[in-house]
C-alpha positions as CSV (number, residue, x, y, z in Angstrom):
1,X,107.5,73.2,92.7
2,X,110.3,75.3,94.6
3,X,110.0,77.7,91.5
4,X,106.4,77.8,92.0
5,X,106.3,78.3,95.8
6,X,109.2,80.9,95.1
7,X,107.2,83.0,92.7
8,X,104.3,82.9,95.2
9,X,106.0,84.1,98.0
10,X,107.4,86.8,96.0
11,X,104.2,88.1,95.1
12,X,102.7,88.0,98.8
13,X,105.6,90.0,99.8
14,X,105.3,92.3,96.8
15,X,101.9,93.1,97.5
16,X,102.2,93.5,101.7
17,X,104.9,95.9,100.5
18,X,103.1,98.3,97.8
19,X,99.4,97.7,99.1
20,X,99.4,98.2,102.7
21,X,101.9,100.7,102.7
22,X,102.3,103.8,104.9
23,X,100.0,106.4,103.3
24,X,102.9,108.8,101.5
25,X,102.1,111.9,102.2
26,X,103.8,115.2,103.5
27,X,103.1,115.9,106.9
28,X,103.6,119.7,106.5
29,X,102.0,119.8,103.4
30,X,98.9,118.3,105.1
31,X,98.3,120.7,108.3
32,X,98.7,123.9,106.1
33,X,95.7,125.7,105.3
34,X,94.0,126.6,101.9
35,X,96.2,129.0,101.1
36,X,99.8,128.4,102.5
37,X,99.0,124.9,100.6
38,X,98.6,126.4,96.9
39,X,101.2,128.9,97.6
40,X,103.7,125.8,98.5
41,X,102.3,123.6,95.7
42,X,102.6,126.2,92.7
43,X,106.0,127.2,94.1
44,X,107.1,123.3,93.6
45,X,105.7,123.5,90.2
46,X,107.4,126.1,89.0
47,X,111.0,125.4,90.7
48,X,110.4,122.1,88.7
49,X,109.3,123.7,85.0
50,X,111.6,126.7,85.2
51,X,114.1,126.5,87.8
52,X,114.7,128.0,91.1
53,X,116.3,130.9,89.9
54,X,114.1,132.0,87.1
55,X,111.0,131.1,89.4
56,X,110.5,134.9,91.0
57,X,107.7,135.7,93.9
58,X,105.7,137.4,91.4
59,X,105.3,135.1,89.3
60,X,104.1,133.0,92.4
61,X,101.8,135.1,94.0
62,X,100.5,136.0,90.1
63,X,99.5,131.9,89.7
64,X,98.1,131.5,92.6
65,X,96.3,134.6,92.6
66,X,97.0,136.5,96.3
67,X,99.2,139.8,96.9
68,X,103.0,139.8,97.8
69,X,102.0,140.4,101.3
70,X,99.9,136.9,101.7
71,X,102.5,135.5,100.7
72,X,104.8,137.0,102.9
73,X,102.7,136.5,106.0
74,X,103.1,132.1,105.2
75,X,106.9,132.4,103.5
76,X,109.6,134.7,104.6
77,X,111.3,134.7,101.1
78,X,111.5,131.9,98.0
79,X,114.4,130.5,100.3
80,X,112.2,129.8,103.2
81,X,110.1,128.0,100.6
82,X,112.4,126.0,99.2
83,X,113.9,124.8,102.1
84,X,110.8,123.7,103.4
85,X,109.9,122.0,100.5
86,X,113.4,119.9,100.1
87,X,113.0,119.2,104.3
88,X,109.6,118.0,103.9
89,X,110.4,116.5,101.1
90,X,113.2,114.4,102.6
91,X,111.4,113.8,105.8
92,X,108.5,111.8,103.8
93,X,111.2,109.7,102.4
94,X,113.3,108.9,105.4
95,X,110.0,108.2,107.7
96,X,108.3,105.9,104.7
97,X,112.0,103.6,104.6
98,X,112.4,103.8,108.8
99,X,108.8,102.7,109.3
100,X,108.8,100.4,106.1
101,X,112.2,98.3,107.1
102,X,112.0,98.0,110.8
103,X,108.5,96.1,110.4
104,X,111.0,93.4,108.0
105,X,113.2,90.5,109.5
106,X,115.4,90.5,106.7
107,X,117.6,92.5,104.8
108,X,117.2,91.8,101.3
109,X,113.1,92.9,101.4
110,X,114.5,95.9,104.0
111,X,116.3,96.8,100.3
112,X,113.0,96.0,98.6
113,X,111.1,97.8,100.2
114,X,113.1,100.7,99.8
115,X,113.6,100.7,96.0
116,X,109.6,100.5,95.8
117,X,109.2,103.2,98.2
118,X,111.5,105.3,96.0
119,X,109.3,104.5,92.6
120,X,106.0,105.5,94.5
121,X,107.5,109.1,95.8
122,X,108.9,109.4,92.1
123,X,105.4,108.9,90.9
124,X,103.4,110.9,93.8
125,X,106.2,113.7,93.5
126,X,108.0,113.7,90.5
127,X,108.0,117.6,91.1
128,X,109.8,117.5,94.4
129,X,112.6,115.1,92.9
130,X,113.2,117.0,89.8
131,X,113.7,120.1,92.1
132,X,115.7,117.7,93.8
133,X,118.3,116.6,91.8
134,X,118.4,119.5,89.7
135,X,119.5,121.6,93.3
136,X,122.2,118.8,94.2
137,X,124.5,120.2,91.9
138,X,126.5,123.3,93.2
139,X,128.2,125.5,96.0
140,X,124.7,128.0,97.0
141,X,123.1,127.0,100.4
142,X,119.8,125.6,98.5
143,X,122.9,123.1,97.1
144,X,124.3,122.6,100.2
145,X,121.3,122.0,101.6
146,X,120.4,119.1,99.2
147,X,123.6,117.2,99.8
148,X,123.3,117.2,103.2
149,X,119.7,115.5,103.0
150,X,120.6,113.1,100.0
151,X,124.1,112.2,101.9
152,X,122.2,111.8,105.1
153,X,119.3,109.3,103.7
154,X,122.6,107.4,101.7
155,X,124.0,106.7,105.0
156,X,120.6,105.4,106.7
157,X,120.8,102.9,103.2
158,X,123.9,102.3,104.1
159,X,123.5,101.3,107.8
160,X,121.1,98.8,106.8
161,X,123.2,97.2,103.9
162,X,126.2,97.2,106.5
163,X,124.1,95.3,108.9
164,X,122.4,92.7,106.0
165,X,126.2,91.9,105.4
166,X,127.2,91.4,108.6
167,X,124.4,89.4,109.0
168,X,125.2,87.3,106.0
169,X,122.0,88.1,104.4
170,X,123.2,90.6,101.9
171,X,126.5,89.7,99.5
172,X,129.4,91.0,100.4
173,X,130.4,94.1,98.8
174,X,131.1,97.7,99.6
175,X,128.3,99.4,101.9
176,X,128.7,103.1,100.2
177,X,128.6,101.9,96.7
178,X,125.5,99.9,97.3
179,X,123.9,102.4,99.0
180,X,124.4,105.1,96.5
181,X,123.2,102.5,93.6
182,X,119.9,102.1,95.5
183,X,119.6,105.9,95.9
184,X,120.5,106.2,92.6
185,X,117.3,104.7,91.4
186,X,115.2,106.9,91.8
187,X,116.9,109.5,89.3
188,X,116.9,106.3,87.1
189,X,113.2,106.3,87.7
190,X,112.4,110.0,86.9
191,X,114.3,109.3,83.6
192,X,112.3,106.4,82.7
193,X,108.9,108.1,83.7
194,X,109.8,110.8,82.1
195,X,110.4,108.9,78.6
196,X,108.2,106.3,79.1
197,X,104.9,108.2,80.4
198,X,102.2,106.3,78.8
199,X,103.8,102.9,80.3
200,X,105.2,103.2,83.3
201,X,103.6,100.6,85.7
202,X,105.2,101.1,89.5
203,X,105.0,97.3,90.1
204,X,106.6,96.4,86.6
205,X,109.5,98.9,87.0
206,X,110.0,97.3,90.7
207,X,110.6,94.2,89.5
208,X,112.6,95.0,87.0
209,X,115.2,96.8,89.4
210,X,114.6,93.6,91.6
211,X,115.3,91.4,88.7
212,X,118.8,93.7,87.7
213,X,120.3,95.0,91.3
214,X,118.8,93.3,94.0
215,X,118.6,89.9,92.9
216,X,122.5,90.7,92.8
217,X,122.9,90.8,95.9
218,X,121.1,87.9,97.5
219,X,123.2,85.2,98.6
């Protein structure tokens, strides 16, 4: 019976979680017009198939059709669009944990929610995070850029697993590891999306990093 009533409660959760989530979206994204939009979106598909560097601005402008000079009347430079992308970018994923965890009691689904937060922006915007994690890597300011976002967002994970253990509610254990383990899963995520196309179910791959890491740390 306690196994039953267990499972059950898991599920309600599971689904108050994933189906009446905040709508994941970028805010940015969504108040630019026709054209500043395509510009941005063909820019992130390319940075993510070929790489910043050997993504130029005429290739750019060529796929999405307009002149230099459009472009240069929404963008600055690639930079400018870069670094909006990897701000707005991180913004959606910091607002989606803040407003996700602070409506949660406890600490254990605060970590929950998190990790399923992280498949759904994987599977909405596997572009964004391969540009992502392939920028984290290096000394350029796009680089340094990225590691101050990531590090940032590790440290708001952090906070909360610092709190659940101090409030006996997570296991005790080392705040920055843990942290950097959940972040972690969302690379693990891209990986198995990326292999595993055809199959990959958001709610199966959930609980299956429930079932291995955060199960782990329930008391």
């Amino acid at each position: 019976m306690d196994c039953i009533k267990k499972s059950k409660i898991l599920e309600i959760l599971t689904n108050k979680i994933y189906n009446k989530d905040i709508n994941i979206q970028m805010k940015g994204c969504c108040e630019m017009n026709k054209t500043k939009r395509k510009i941005f979106e063909t820019s992130m598909k390319l940075f993510a198939e070929k790489g910043y560097d050997a993504t130029s601005i005429e290739e750019i402008t060529a796929t999405v059709g307009v002149a230099k000079g459009t472009l240069y009347y929404h963008f600055s430079s690639k930079e400018e669009i870069f670094n909006f992308l990897i701000e707005e970018g991180m913004k959606l994923l910091q607002n989606s944990i803040e407003i996700k965890t602070s409506k949660l009691p406890n600490y254990i689904d605060k970590l929950k929610a998190i990790v399923l937060i992280q498949i759904k922006i994987v599977m909405k915007y596997e572009d964004l995070i391969t540009i992502l994690l392939s920028q984290f890597y290096g000394n350029e300011a796009r680089n340094q850029k990225c590691q101050k976002h990531v590090y940032e967002y590790i440290r708001k994970i952090e906070e909360i697993v610092k709190e659940g253990i101090e409030k006996k509610q997570i296991k005790n254990g080392n705040p920055k590891v843990i942290a950097s383990e959940i972040y972690g899963l969302i690379a693990s995520c891209l990986v198995y999306k990326l292999k595993n196309e055809e199959e990959f179910d958001i709610m199966k791959l959930y609980r299956e990093f429930e079932n291995t890491l955060i199960q782990g740390l329930e008391i």
